[in-house]
C-alpha positions in Angstrom: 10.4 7.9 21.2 11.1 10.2 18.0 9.7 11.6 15.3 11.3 10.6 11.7 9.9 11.7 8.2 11.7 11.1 4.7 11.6 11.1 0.9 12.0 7.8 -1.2 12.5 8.2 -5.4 10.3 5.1 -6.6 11.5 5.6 -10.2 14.9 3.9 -8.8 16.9 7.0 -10.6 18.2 8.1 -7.5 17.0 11.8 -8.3 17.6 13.9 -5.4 14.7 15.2 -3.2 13.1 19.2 -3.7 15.7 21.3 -1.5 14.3 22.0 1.7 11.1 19.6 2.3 12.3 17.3 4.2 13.5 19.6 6.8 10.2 21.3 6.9 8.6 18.0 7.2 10.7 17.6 10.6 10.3 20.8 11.9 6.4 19.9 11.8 7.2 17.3 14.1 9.9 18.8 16.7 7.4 18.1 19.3 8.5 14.7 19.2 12.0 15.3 19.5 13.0 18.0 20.7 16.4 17.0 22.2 18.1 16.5 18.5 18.2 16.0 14.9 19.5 14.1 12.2 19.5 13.7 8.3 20.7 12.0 6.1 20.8 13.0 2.4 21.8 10.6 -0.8 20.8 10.4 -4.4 17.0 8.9 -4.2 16.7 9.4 -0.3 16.3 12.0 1.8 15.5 10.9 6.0 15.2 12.9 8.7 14.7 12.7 12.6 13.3 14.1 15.9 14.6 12.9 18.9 13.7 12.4 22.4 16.5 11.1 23.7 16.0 8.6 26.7 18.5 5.6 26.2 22.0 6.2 24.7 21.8 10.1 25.9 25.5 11.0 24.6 25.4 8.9 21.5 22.4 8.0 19.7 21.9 10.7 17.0 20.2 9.5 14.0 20.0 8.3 11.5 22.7 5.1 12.4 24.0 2.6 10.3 25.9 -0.9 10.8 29.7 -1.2 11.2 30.5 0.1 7.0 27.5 2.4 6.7 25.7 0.3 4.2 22.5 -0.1 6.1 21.1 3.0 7.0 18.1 3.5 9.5 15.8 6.6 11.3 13.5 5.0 14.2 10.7 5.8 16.6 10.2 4.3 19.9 12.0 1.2 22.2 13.3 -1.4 21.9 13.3 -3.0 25.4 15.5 -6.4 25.2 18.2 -4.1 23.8 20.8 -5.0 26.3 20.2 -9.1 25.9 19.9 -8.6 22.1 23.3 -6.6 21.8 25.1 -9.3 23.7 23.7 -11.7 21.3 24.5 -10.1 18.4 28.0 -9.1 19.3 28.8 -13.0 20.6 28.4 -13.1 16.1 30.9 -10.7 15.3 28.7 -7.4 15.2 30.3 -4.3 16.3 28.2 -1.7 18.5 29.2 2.0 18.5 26.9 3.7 20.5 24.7 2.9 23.6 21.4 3.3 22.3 19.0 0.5 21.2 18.1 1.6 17.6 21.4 0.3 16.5 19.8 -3.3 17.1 17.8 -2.6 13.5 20.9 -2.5 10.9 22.7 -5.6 12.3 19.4 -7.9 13.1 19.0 -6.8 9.2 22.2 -8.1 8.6 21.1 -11.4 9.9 17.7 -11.6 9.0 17.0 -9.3 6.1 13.8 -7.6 4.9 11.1 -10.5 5.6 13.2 -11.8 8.6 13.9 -8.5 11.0 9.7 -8.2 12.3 10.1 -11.6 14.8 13.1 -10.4 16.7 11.9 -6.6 16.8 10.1 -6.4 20.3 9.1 -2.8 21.7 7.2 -0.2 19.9 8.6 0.7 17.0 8.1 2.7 13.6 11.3 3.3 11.5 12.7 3.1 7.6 15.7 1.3 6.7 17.7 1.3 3.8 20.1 -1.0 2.5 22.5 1.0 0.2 23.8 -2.2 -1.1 20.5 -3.4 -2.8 18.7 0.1 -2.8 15.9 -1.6 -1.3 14.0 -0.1 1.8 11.3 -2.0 4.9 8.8 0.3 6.6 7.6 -0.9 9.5 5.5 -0.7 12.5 5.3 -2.8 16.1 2.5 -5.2 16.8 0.5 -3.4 18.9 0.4 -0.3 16.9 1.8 2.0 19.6 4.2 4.2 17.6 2.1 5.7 14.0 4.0 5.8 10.8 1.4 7.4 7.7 2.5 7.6 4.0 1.5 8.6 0.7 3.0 9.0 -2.7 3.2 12.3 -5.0 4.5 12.7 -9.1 7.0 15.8 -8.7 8.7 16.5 -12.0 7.9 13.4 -13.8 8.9 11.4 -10.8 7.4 9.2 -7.7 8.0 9.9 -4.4 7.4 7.7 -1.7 6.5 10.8 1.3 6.5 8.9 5.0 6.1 10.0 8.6 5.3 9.4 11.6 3.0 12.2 12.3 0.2 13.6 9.0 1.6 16.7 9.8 5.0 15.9 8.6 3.3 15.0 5.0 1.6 18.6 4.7 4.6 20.4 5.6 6.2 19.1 2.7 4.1 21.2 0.7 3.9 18.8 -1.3 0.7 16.8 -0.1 -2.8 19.0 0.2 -5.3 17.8 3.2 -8.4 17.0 1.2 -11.3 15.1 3.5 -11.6 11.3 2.7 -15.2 9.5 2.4 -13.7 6.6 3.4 -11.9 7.9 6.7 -15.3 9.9 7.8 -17.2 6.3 7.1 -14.6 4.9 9.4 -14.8 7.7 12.3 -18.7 7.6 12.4 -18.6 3.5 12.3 -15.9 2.7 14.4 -15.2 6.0 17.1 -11.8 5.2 15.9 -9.4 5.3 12.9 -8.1 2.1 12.5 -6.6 2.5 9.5 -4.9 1.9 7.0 -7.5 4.5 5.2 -7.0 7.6 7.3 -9.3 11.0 7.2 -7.0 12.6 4.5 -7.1 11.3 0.5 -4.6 9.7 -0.6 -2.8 9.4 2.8 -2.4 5.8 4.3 -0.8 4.6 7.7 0.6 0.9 8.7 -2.0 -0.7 10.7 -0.1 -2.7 13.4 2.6 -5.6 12.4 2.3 -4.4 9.0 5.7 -3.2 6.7 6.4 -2.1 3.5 9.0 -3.8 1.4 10.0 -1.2 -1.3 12.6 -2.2 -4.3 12.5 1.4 -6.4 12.2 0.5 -10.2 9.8 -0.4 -12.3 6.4 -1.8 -11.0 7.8 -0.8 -7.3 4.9 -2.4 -5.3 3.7 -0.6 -2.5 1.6 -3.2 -1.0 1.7 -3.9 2.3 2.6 -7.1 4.0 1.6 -8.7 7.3 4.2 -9.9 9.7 2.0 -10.3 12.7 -1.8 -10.4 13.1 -4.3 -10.2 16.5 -5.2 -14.3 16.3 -6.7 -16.7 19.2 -6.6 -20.4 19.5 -9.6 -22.2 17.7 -12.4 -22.8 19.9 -11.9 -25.5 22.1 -8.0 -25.5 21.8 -7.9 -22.4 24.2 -5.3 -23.0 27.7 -8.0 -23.6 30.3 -5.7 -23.6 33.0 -7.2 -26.7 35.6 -4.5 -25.3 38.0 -5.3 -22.0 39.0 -2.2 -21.3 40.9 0.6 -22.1 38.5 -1.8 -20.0 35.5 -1.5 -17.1 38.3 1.8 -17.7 39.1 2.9 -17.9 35.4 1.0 -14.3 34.3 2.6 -12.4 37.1 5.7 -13.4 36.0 5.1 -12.7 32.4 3.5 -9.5 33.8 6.5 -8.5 35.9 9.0 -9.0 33.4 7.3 -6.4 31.1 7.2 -3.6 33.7 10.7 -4.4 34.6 11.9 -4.1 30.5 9.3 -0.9 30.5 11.6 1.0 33.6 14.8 0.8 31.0 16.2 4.1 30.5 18.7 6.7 30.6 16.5 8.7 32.0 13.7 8.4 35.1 10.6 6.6 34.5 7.3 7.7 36.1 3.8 6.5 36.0 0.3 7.3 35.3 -2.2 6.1 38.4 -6.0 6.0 38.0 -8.6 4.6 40.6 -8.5 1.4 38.8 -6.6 -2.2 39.2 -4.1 -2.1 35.7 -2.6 1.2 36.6 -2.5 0.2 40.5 -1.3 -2.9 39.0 1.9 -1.2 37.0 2.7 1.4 40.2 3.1 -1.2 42.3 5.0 -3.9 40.4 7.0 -0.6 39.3 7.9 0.4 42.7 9.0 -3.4 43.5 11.9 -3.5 40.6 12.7 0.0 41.3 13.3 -0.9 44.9 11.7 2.6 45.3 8.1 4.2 44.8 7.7 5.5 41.8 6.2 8.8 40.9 2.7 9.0 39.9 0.4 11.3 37.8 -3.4 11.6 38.1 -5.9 13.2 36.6 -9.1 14.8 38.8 -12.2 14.9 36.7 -14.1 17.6 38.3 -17.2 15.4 38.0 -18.2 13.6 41.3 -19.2 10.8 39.3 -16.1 10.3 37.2 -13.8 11.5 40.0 -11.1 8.7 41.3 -8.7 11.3 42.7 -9.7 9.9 46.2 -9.4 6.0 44.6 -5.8 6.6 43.1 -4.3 8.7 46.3 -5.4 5.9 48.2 -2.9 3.2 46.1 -0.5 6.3 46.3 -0.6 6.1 49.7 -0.4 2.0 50.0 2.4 2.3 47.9 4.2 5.3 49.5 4.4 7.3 46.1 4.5 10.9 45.7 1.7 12.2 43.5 1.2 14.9 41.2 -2.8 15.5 40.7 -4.2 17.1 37.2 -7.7 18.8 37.4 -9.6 18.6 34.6 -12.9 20.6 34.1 -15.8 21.5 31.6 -13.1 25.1 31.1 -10.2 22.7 30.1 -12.8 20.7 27.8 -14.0 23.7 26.2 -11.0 25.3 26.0 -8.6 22.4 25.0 -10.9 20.0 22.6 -9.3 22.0 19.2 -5.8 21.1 20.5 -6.9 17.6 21.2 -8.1 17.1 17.5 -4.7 19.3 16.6 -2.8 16.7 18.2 -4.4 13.6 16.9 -5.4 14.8 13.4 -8.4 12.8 12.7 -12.0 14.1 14.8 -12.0 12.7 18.0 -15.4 11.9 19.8 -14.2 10.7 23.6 -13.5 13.9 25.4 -12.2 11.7 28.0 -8.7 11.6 25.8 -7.9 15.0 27.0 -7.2 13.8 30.7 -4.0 11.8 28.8 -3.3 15.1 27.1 -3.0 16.9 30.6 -1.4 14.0 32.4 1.4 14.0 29.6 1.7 18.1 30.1 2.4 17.4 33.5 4.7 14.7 33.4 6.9 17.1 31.2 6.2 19.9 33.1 7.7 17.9 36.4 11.4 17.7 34.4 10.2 13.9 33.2 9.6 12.5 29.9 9.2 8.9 30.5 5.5 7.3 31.8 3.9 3.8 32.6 0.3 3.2 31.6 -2.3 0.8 32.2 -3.8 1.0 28.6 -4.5 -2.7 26.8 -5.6 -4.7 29.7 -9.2 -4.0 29.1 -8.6 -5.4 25.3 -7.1 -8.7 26.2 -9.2 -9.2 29.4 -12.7 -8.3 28.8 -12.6 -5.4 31.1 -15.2 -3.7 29.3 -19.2 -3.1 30.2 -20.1 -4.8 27.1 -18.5 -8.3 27.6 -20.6 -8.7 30.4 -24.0 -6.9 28.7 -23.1 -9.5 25.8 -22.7 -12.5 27.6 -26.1 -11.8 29.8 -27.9 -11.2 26.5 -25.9 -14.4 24.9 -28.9 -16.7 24.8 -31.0 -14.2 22.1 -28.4 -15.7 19.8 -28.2 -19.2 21.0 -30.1 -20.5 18.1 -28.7 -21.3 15.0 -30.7 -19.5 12.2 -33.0 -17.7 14.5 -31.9 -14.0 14.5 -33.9 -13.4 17.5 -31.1 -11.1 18.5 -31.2 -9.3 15.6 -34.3 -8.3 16.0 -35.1 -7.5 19.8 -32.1 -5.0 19.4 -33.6 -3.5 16.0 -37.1 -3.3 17.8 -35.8 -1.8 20.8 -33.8 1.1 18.3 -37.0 1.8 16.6 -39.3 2.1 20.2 -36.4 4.7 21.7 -36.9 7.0 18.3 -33.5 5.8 16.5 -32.4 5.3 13.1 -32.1 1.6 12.2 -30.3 -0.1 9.2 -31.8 -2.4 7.0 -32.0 -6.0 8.6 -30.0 -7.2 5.6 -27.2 -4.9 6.1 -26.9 -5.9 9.9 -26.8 -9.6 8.8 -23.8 -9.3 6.1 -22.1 -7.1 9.0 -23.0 -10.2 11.6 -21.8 -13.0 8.5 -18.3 -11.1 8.1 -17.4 -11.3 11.9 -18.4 -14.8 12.8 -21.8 -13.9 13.9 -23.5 -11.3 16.6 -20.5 -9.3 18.6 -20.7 -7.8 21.7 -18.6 -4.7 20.3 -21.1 -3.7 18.3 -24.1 -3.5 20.8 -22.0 -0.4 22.0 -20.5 0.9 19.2 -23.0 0.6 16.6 -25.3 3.1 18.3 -22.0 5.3 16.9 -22.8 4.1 13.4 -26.5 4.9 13.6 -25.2 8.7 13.4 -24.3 8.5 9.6 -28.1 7.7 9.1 -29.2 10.9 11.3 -26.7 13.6 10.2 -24.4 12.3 6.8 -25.7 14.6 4.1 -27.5 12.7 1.2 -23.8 11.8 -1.2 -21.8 10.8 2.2 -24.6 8.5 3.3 -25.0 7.0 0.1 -21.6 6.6 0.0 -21.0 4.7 3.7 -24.6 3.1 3.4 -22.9 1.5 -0.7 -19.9 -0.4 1.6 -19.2 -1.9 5.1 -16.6 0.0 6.8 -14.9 -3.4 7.8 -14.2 -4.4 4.4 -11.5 -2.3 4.6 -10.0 -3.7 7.8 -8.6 -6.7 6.4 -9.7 -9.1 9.3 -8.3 -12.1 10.0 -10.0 -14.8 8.2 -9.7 -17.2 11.0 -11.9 -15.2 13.6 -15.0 -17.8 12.6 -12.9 -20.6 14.2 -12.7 -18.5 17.6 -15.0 -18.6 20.7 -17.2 -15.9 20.2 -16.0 -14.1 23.1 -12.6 -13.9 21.1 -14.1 -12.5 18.4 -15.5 -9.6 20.4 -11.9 -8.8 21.9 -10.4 -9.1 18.6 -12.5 -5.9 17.4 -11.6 -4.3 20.2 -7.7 -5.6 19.6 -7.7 -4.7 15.7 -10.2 -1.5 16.1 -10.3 0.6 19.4 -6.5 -0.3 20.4 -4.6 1.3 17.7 -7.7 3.4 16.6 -8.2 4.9 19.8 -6.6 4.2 22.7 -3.1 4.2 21.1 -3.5 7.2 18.9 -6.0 10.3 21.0 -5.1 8.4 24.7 -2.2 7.6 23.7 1.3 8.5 21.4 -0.2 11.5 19.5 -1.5 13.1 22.7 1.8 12.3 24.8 4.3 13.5 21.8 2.4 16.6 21.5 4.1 17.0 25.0 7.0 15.3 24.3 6.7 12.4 26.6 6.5 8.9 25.8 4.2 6.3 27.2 5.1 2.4 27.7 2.9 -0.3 28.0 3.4 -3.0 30.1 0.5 -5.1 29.4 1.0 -4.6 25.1 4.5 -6.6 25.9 4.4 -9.2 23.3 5.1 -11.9 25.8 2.1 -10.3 28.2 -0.5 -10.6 24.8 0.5 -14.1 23.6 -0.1 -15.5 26.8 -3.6 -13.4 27.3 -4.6 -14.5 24.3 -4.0 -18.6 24.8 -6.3 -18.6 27.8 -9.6 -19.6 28.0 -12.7 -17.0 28.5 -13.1 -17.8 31.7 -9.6 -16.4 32.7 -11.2 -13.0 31.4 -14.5 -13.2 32.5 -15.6 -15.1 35.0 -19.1 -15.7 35.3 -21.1 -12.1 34.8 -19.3 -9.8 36.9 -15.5 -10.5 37.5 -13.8 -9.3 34.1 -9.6 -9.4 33.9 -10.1 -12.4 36.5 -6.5 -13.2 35.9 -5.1 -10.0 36.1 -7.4 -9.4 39.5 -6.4 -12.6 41.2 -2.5 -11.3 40.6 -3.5 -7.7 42.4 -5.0 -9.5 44.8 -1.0 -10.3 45.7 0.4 -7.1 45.5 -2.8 -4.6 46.2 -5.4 -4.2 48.5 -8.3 -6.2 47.8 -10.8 -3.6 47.4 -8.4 -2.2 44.8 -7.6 -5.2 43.0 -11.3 -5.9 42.7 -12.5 -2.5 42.0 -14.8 -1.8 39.0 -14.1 0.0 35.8 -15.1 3.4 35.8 -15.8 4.8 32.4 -15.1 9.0 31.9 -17.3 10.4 29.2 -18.2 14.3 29.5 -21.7 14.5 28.6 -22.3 16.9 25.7 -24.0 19.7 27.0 -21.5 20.2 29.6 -19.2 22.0 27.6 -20.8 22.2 24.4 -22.8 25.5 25.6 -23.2 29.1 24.4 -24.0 32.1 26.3 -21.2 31.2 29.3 -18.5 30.8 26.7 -15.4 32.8 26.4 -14.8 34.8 23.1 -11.5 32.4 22.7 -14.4 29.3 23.2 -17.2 30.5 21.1 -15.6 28.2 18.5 -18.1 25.4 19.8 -21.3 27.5 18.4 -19.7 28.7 15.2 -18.7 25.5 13.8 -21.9 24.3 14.5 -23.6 27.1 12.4 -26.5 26.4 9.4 -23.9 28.5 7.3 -20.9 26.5 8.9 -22.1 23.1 8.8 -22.9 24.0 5.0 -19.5 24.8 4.1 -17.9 21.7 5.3 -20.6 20.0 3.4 -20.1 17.1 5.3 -23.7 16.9 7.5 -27.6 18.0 6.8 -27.6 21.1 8.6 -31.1 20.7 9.6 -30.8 17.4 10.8 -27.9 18.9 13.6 -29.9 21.5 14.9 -32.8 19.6 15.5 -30.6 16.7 17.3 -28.8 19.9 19.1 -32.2 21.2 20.4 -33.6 17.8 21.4 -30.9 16.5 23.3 -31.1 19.5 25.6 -35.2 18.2 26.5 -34.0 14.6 26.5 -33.4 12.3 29.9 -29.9 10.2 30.8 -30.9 7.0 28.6 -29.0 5.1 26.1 -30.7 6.8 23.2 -29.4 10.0 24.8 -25.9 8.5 24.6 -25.4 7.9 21.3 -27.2 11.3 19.6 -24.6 12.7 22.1 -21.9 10.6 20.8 -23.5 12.0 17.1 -23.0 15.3 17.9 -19.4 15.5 19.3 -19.1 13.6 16.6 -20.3 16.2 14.2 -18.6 19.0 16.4 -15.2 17.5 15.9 -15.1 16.5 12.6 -16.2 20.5 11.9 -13.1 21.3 14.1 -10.8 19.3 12.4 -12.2 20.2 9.1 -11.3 23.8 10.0 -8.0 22.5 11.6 -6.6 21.3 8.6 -8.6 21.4 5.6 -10.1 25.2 5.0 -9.7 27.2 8.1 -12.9 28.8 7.2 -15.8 27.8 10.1 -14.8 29.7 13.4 -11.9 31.8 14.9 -9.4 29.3 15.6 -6.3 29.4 14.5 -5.8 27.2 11.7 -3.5 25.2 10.1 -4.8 24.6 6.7 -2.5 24.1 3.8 -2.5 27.7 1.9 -1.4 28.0 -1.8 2.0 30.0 -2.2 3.0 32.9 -4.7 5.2 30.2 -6.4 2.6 27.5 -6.9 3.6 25.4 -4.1 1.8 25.2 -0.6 2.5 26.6 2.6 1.5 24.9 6.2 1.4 26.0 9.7 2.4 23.8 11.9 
């Protein structure tokens, strides 16, 4: 993958771009290419690029055009039916200059133009094409939301500028674009333990939520809104596949399956994987090592926490498999020490400490001379591999009823007897209307949102308490039609996915090493075919969740692997989050969680954190302990990336804050 960035002149005047930005705005971004750069400079356009080169090594410098230059593009990520697609496409005349797959994008635009291009685009993509011809431009991004793209617009000189790239630090370094805290964004982060988008933390700052584009005509009333070519969706209940012959549905997946790993090993360059003590990396590894016709190199990571330790589960598939692995420990001293240049990396607050293992893996992988990785991220979206499908489906008959809320209130009676805020039953009900009724998702990751009622300050919680966070989502309005078990996966598909998963366990923590991840089960062959099945390919009865995907490692793994339950890292608060012990370079933790700290942010009730900090050190290992300690490294990262990249003012770290300029611009440290 790459990094781009670029300038677009709405005004259609074709006015060139302030000298000098939009190379700043890819040095902020090198990270993500180091290998090479590219621009390309015309009246009302200014693009640039990072790139990591893995396929086309000699020859794939961007940007790159068609045959007579007159579509231009800069692209970010893979696009894996490259070779099947070129043949195609040349069988129609189209000439090919170079071996790499981003020259696909100009001449499927050819064909297909603007609205046309998103169906035959399969990978992970973001990129920005322009058609000199009609001055018109398409932003988009793939359907999973694996590769980011952000965006905002700015008046320079009586003129508007369209500002786009794929990482919020390309924007700052423009100079151009301050980093000021967005209500909306922190309503989001506290709501949904993830930033969904397309708000973001930053005002005035937007990104493309997955199989979304931009279609931009500069001129007057330029419209910026953005369009949906692809959308999470389920069939209607009762129209699901339900598969009567188990076999051939098996049969079918691994194929599908297969095929997406095989694609996912395409490169110039060698391909390794990530292995964890659980079934969808095992999975990958060993349907990797098949097409290979070799093992394939592996990378895991050794949570120094007996609990949360699979070191022993993964070197056992290793070892089945005949790979040679590379182990990554990771400790409450790489916690600690780490967690700033976790939030660095993904630029919003991040609240699972577990994302750091991905960062360490990725510094690994690089470190070993590779720059390529497999990962087992997605299954647990489209297969119900998560706790809460089965705590939802066991508690399914509170909300058998129609018109009885029993449900609704046995949970908000059992928030109120463990000591924990509780929104108005009216509030919970419009939430409940808006998604189809009671969701499994949010018996988990409400207790997050209960944390804007213990520590927002008086405006903020006013402020998130006045809207419903998934207003701004833009959900698909057929989601009442789907089995309710769909509807739960679909938060996790629209939410947690590109939220989470893809953006602090995923792209932002791997390109701040360089590497890029693939993901075979995110194949848009591999999700259309999830999706189509029946619940009870996904969870059968209680206990066996990804049943399909299980009953295929059954074939390729040992049974106690294929079968093997989920194990869920989460470092518990108050094992890093601890004075006294600290070194001076880690005493960060205490000082952004200061009275006179906490006050400058402005953010949180200063009281309200202290007394949470000083109870949760009295309190047991219960669910109520779990989410005031979600709260709280909630509330510590959100004062670290305040620091980060707002004011630089609350602890010691170095900071990256925009700073004003003798000339009246604005200067940023990448």
């Amino acid at each position: 993958m790459c990094g781009i960035a670029g300038m677009i002149d709405l005004s259609g005047q074709r006015r060139q771009a302030p000298a000098g930005v939009v190379a700043r705005m890819a040095q902020a971004i090198y990270h993500r290419g180091p290998d090479e750069d590219g621009y390309l400079e015309r009246g009302g356009l200014h693009f640039a690029s990072r790139r990591l080169s893995i396929v086309g090594l000699a020859d794939g410098q961007q940007p790159l055009s068609n045959e007579d230059g007159r579509v231009q593009v800069v692209f970010n990520g893979e696009l894996f039916d490259y070779p099947e697609q070129r043949k195609e496409l040349e069988s129609k005349g189209h000439v090919f200059r170079t071996h790499t797959d981003t020259e696909l994008i100009p001449h499927l635009y050819e064909d297909h133009g603007p609205h046309g291009i998103w169906e035959h685009l399969r990978g992970q993509f973001a990129f920005c094409l322009w058609d000199s011809r009609t001055d018109e431009f398409i932003l988009g991004r793939d359907r999973a939301g694996i590769c980011p793209l952000f965006y905002t617009t700015r008046r320079i000189d009586g003129t508007d500028w369209l500002l786009f790239a794929s990482e919020m630090k390309g924007l700052f370094a423009s100079g151009l674009v301050p980093a000021k805290a967005d209500p909306v964004g922190l309503n989001h982060i506290f709501t949904f333990f993830a930033m969904p988008g397309p708000a973001t933390v930053f005002e005035g700052i937007s990104c493309l939520p997955p199989g979304r584009y931009l279609h931009v005509k500069p001129g007057a009333g330029v419209d910026l809104s953005q369009k949906t070519y692809w959308q999470v969706t389920y069939p209607d209940r009762g129209q699901e596949e339900y598969g009567a012959d188990a076999n051939k549905v098996i049969d079918e997946f691994e194929q599908v399956l297969m095929a997406s790993v095989d694609r996912r090993l395409r490169a110039d360059v060698p391909v390794v994987s990530y292995l964890s003590g659980g079934v969808d990396s095992s999975l990958v590894v060993a349907m990797a090592s098949k097409a290979l016709g070799r093992p394939i190199p592996t990378f895991t990571v050794s949570v120094q926490k007996k609990q949360f330790n699979e070191e022993s589960e993964a070197l056992e598939t290793a070892r089945y498999l005949g790979c040679q692995p590379v182990v990554v420990p990771l400790g409450d001293a790489e916690l600690r020490g780490d967690y700033p240049s976790l939030i660095r990396a993904a630029e919003f607050p991040v609240i699972d400490t577990s994302c750091l293992g991905l960062m360490h893996l990725a510094r690994a992988v690089r470190s070993n001379g590779f720059k390529v990785a497999l990962t087992g991220e997605g299954a647990d979206e489209w297969l119900g591999g998560y706790p809460w499908f089965k705590y939802h489906k066991m508690s399914a008959f509170l909300d058998a009823i129609p018109g009885l809320p029993l449900g609704l209130y046995v949970r908000t009676l059992g928030l109120k007897a463990t000591g924990q805020p509780a929104y108005p039953i009216s509030e919970i009900q419009k939430v409940r209307q808006a998604l189809g009724g009671h969701n499994g998702w949010i018996d988990v990751y409400g207790m997050m949102s209960l944390n804007k009622l213990r520590f927002f300050n008086p405006e903020l919680k006013a402020f998130a308490l006045a809207r419903s966070a998934y207003d701004d989502l833009g959900l698909n309005p057929d989601l009442h039609r789907w089995h309710p078990f769909h509807r739960q996966m679909y938060l996790g598909a629209r939410i947690m996915l590109p939220g989470h998963l893809l953006a602090c366990k995923g792209d932002r923590v791997a390109m701040s090493q360089s590497v890029e991840t693939r993901y075979p089960f995110l194949d848009e062959r591999v999700t259309a075919f999830m999706a189509k099945l029946h619940p009870r390919w996904k969870l059968r009865g209680v206990l066996k969740d990804k049943y399909i995907e299980r009953k295929v490692a059954e074939r390729w793994l040992p049974k106690q692997v294929a079968w093997r339950r989920k194990l869920m890292f989460r470092a518990p608060m108050d094992s890093w989050v601890k004075g006294g012990s600290a070194a001076p370079s880690e005493s960060w933790v205490e000082q952004v969680l200061s009275p006179e700290s906490l006050r400058k942010s402005g953010y949180f009730d200063a009281e309200a954190v202290l007394r949470a900090k000083a109870k949760l050190a009295t309190m047991r290992r219960t669910p109520a302990r779990v989410g005031l300690e979600m709260g709280l490294t909630a509330v510590t990262a959100t004062q670290v990336w305040h620091h980060l990249y707002v004011a630089g003012d609350l602890c010691e770290l170095p900071s990256a804050a925009v700073k004003p300029t003798s000339d009246g611009g604005q200067t940023w440290a990448a």
